[in-house]
Structures are given as structure tokens and as C-alpha cells.
PyMOL CGO cylinders between C-alpha atoms (Angstrom):
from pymol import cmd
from pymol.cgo import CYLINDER

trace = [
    CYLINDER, 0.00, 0.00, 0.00, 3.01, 2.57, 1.22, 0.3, 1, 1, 1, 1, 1, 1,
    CYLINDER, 3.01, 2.57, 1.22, 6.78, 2.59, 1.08, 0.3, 1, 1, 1, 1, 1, 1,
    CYLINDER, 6.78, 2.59, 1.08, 7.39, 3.45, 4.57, 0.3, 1, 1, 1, 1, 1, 1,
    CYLINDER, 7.39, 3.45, 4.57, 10.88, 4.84, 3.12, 0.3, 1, 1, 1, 1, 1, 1,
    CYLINDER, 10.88, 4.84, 3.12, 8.59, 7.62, 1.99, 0.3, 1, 1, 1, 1, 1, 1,
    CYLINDER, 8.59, 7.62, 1.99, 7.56, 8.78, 5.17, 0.3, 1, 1, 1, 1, 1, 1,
    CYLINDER, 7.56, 8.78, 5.17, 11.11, 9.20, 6.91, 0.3, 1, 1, 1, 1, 1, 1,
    CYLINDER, 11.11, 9.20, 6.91, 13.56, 11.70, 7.09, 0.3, 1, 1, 1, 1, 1, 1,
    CYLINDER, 13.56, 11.70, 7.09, 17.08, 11.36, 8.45, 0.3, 1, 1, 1, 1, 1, 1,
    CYLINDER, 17.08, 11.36, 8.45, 17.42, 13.51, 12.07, 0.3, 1, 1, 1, 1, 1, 1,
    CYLINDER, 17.42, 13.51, 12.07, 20.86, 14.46, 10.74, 0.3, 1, 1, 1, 1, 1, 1,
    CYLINDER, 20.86, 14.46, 10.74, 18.85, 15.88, 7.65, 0.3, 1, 1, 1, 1, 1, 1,
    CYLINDER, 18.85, 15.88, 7.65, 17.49, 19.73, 7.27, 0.3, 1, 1, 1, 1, 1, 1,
    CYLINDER, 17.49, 19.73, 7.27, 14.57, 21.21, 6.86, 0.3, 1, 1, 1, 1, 1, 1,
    CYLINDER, 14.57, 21.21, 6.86, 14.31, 20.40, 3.02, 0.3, 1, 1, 1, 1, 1, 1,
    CYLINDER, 14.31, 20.40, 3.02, 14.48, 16.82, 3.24, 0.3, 1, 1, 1, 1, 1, 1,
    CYLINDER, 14.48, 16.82, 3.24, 11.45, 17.30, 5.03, 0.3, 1, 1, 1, 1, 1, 1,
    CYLINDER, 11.45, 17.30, 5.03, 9.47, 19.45, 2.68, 0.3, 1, 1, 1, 1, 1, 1,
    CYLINDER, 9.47, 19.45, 2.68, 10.40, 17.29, 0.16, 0.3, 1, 1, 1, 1, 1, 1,
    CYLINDER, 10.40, 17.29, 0.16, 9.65, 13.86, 2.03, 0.3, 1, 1, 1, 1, 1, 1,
    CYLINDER, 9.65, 13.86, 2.03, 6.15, 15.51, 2.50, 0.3, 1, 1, 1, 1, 1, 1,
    CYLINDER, 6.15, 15.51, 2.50, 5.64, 16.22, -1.19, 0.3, 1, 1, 1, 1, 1, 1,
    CYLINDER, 5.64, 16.22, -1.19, 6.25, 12.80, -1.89, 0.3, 1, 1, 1, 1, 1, 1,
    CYLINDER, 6.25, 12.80, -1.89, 4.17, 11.18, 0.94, 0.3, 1, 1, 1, 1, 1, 1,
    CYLINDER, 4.17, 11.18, 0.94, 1.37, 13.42, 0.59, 0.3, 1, 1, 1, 1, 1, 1,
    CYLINDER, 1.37, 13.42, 0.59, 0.28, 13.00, 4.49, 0.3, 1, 1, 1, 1, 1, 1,
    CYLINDER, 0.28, 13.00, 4.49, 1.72, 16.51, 5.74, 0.3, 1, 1, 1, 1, 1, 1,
    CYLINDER, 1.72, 16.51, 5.74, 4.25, 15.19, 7.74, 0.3, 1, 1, 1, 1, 1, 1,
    CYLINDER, 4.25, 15.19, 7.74, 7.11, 13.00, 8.46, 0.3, 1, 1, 1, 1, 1, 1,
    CYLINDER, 7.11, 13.00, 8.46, 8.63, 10.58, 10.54, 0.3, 1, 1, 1, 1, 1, 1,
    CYLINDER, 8.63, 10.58, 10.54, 12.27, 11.82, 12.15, 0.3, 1, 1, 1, 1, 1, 1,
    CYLINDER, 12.27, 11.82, 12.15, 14.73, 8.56, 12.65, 0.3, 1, 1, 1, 1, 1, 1,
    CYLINDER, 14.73, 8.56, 12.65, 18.05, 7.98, 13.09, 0.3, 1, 1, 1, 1, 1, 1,
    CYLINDER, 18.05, 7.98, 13.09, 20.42, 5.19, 11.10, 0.3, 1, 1, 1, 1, 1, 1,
    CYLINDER, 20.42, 5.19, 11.10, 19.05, 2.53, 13.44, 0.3, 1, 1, 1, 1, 1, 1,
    CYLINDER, 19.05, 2.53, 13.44, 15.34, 3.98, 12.54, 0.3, 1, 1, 1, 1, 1, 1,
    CYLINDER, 15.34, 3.98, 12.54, 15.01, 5.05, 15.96, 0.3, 1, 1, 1, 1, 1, 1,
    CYLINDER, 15.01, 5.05, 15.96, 11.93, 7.62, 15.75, 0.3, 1, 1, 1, 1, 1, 1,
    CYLINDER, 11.93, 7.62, 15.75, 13.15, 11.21, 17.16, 0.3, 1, 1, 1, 1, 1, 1,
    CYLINDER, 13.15, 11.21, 17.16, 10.05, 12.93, 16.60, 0.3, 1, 1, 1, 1, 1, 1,
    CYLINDER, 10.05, 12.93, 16.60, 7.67, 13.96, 13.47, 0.3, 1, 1, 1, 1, 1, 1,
    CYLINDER, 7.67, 13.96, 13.47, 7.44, 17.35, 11.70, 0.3, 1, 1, 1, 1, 1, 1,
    CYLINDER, 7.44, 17.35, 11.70, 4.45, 18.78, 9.72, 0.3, 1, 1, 1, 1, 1, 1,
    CYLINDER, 4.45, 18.78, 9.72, 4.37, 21.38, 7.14, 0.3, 1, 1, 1, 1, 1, 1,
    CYLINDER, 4.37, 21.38, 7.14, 2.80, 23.62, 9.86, 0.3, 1, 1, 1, 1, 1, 1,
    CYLINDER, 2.80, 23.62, 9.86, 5.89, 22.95, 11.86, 0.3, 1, 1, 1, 1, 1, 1,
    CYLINDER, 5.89, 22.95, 11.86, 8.08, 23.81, 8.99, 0.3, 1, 1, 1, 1, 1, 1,
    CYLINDER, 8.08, 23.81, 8.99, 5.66, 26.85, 8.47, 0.3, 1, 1, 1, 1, 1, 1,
    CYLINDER, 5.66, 26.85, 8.47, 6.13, 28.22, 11.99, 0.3, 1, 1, 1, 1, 1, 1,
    CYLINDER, 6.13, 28.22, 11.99, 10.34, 27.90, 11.74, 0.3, 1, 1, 1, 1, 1, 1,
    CYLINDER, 10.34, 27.90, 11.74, 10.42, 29.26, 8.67, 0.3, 1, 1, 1, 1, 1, 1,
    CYLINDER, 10.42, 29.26, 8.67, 8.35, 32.38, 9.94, 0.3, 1, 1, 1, 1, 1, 1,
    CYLINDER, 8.35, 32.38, 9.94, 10.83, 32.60, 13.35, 0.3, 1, 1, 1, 1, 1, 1,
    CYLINDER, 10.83, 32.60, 13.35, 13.58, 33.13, 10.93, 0.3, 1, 1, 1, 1, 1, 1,
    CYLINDER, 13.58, 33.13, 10.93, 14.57, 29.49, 10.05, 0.3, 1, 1, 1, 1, 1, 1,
    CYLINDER, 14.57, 29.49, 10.05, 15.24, 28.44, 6.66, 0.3, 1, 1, 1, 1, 1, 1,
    CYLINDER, 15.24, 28.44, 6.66, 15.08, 25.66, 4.37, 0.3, 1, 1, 1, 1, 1, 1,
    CYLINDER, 15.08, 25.66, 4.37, 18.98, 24.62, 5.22, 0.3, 1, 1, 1, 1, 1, 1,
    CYLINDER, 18.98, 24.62, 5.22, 17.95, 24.50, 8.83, 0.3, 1, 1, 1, 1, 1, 1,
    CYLINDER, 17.95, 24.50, 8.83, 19.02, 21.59, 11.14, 0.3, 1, 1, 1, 1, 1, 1,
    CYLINDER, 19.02, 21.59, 11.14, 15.91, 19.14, 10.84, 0.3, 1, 1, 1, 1, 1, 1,
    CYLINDER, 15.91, 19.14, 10.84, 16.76, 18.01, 14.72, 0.3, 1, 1, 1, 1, 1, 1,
    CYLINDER, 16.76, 18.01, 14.72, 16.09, 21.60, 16.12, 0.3, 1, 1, 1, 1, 1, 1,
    CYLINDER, 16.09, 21.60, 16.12, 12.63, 21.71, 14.74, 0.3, 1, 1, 1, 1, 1, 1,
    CYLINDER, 12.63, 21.71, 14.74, 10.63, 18.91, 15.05, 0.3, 1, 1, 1, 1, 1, 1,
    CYLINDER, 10.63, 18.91, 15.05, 7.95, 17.89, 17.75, 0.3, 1, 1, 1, 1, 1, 1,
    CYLINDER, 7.95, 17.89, 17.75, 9.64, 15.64, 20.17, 0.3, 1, 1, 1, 1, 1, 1,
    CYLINDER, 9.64, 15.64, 20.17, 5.63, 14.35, 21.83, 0.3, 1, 1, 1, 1, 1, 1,
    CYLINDER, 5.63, 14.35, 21.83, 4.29, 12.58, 19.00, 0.3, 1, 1, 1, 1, 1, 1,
    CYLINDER, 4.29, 12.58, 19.00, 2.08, 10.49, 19.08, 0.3, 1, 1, 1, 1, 1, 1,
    CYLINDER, 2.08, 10.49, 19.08, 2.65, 6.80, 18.59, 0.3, 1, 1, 1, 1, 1, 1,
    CYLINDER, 2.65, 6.80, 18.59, 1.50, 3.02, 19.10, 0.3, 1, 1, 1, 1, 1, 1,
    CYLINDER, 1.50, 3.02, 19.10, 3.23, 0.10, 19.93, 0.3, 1, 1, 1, 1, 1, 1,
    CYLINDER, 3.23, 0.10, 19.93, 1.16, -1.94, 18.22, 0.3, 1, 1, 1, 1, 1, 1,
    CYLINDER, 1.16, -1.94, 18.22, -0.75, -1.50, 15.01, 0.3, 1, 1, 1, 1, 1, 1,
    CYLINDER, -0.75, -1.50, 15.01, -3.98, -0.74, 16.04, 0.3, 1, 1, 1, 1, 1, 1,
    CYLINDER, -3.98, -0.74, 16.04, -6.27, 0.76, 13.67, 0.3, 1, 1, 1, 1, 1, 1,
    CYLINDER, -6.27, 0.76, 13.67, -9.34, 1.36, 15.70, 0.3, 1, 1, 1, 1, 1, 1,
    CYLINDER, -9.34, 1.36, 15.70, -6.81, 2.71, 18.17, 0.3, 1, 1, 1, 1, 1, 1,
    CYLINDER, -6.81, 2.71, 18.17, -5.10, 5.35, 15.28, 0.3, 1, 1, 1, 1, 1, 1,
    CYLINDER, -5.10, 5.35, 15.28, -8.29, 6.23, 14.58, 0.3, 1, 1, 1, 1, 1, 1,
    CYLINDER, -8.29, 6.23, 14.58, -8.87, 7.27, 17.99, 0.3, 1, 1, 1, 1, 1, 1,
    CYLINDER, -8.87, 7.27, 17.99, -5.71, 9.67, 18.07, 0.3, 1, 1, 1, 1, 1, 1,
    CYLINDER, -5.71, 9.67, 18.07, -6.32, 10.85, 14.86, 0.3, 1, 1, 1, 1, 1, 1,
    CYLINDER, -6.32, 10.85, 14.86, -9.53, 12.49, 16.04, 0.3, 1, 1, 1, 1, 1, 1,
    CYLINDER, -9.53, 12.49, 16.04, -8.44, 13.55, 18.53, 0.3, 1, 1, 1, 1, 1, 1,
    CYLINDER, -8.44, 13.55, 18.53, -5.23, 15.36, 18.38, 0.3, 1, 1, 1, 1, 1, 1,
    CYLINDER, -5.23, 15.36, 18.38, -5.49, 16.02, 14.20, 0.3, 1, 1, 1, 1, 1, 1,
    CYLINDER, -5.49, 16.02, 14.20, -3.19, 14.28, 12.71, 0.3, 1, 1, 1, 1, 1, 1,
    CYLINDER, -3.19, 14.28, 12.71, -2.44, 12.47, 9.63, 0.3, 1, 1, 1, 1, 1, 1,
    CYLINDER, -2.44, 12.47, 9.63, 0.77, 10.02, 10.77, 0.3, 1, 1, 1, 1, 1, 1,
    CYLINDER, 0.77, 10.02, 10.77, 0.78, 7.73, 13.24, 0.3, 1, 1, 1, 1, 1, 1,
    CYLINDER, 0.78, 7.73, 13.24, 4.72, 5.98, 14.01, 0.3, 1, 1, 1, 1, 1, 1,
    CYLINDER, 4.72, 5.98, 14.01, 3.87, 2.26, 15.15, 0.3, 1, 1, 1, 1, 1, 1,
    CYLINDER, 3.87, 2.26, 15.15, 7.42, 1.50, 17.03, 0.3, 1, 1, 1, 1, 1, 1,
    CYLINDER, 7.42, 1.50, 17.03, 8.60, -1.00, 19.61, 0.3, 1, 1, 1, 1, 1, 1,
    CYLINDER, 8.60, -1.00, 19.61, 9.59, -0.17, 23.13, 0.3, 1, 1, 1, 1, 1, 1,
    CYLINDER, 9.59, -0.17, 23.13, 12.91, 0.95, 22.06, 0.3, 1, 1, 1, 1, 1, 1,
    CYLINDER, 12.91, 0.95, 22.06, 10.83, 3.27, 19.69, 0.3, 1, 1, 1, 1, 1, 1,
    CYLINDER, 10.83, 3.27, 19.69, 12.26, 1.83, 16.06, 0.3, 1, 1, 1, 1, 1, 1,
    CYLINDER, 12.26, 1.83, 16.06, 9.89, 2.19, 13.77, 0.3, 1, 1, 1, 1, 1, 1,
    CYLINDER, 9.89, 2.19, 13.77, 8.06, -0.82, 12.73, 0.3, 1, 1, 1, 1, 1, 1,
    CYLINDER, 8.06, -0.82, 12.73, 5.43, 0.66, 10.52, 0.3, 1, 1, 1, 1, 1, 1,
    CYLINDER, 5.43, 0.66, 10.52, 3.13, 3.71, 10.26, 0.3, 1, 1, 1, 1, 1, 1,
    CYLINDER, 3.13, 3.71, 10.26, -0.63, 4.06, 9.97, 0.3, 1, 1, 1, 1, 1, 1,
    CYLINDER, -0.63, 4.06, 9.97, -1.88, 6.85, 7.84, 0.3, 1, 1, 1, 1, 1, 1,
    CYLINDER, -1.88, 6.85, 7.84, -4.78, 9.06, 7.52, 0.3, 1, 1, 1, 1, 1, 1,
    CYLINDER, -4.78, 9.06, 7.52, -5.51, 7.75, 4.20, 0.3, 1, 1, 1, 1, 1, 1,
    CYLINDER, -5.51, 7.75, 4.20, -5.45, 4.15, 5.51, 0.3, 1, 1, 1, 1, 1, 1,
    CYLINDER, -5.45, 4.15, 5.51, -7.77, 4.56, 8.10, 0.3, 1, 1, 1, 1, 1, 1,
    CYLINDER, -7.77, 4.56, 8.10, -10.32, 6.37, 5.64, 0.3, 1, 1, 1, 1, 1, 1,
    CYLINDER, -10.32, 6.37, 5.64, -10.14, 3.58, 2.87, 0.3, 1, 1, 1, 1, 1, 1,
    CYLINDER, -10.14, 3.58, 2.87, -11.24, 1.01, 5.47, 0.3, 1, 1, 1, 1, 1, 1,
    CYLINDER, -11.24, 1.01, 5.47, -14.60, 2.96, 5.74, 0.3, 1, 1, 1, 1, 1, 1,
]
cmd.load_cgo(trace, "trace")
């Protein structure tokens, strides 16, 4: 269904790999992980919207701008996404283990093709 590749970003990356990981991936965000694919946090293009307007730029470090409380599960879980999705607004959901390495991702678009 997805190339989870797509939806990842490098935390030693900048803020370009991101916009462009989010063109590609069309969910308005991205997944932050290290070589290991530990996840760091996410960023969304509003997050890349508010650096850019407190005098960031597309070069930035990726590491100094993302959102460190994401929300994830440790288990996928879609009536459980769905749930945090609602809630908090979001498009992405990281499904990692208890060392947080990603082990898959539940997106928006997943969740609305099963209804």
C-alpha cells in the first residue's frame, strides 16, 4: 500500500528533506529517525511553516525543529489510530517498539479507505 521509506527523514537531515519527504508522501508530515530507525520525533508542514516564519530556513538543522511528543503506538492498532487521529489532528501515526524503532506507520488515508 506505502513505502514506509517515503515517510522518513534522516534527524541528521534539514529542513528540506522534510518538505520534500512531504511532497512525496502526501500525508503533511514526516517521521524523524536515526540510522538505526530510531523515531526522534515527526514534523508537519505547519511545523516547517512556523520555523520558517521565526527566521529558520530551508537549510535549517531538521533536529532543532521537530515535535519531540508525537504520538505513537506500539502496536498497530487501527481502531486505536483512529482514535488519536480524532483527537489530536493528525495524519501520521509511528507504530514503534519499546525501544521506539519504527516498525510501521498508519496513515490518515489508511484509516479512511477502510470505511
Amino acid at each position: 500500500m506505502y513505502n514506509i521509506q517515503s515517510y522518513i527523514v534522516s534527524i541528521d537531515g534539514i529542513l528540506e528533506d522534510a518538505i520534500k519527504c512531504i511532497e512525496l508522501n502526501h500525508s503533511r508530515c514526516a517521521i524523524i529517525v536515526d540510522k538505526k530507525m530510531k523515531v526522534y520525533g515527526v514534523i508537519s508542514d505547519g511545523d516547517i511553516l512556523r520555523s520558517i516564519l521565526n527566521g529558520k530556513n530551508i537549510y535549517s538543522p531538521i533536529k532543532n525543529n521537530i515535535n519531540i511528543n508525537f504520538k505513537f503506538l506500539k502496536k498497530k492498532n487501527k481502531k486505536e489510530a483512529l482514535k488519536i487521529i480524532k483527537k489530536f489532528c493528525i495524519s501520521l501515526i509511528p507504530v514503534v517498539d519499546e525501544d521506539l524503532i519504527l516498525k510501521d506507520i498508519i496513515t490518515l488515508e489508511e484509516i479512511l479507505t477502510d470505511f
